[in-house]
N, C-alpha and C positions, 0 to 999 in steps of 0.2 A: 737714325734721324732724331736729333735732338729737337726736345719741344723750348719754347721761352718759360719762364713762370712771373710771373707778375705776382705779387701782393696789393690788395688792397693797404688803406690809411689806416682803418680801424681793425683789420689785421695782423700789424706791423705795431699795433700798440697795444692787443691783444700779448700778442711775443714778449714785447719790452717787459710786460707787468709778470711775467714767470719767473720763478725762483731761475737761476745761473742754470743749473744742472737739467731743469726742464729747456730753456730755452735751448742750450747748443742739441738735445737731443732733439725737438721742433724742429730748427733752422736745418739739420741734418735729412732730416724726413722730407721736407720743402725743398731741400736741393736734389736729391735723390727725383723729383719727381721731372725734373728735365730729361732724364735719360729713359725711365721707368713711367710715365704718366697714371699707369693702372697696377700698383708695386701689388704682390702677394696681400693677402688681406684686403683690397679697398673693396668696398663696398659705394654699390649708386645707391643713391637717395631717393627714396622712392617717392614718387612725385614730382620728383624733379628733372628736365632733360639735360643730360650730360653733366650730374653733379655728383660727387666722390666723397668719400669719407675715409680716413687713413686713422687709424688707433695710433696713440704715441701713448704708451703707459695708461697716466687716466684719463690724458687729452685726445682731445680730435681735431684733426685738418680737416677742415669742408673748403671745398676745391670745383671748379668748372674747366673741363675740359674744351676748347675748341680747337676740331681737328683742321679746320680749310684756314689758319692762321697759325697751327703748329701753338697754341698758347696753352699755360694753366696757370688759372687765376686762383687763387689763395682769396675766400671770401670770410672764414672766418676760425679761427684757430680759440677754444676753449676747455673748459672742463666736460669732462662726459656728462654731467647731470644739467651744465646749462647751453648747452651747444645745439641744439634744435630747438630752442623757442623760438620763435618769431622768423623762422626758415619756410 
């Protein structure tokens, strides 16, 4: 059962702004999540319902999973040190 993934706007320009070599390992992690939605290492976010955190090196995907729609929405893709503010 493959899921869909959506990316938000500010997401998608979150990506743009990474060095070459971060982005395709990103973009890789984010596709990977159509087949795998909860891949080795994600962690939920606590506080939050059905929201995921996947490590990329020093970045993080933070992700909401919705299962009665098969989706995973891509909310916000950063540095490990600023990627929980205002979450």
């Amino acid at each position: 059962m493959s899921y869909r993934v959506e990316i938000k706007k500010s997401a998608q320009k979150q990506v743009a702004a990474l060095a070459r070599i971060d982005q395709r390992r990103v973009i890789a992690a984010i596709a990977g999540l159509a087949d795998v939605p909860r891949p080795e290492g994600a962690r939920k976010i606590v506080g939050a319902q059905d929201a995921y955190r996947i490590r990329v090196g020093d970045y993080r995907i933070v992700y909401e999973i919705v299962k009665r729609v098969l989706t995973v929405y891509v909310v916000r893709v950063a540095h490990r040190k600023d990627v929980y503010k205002g979450l």
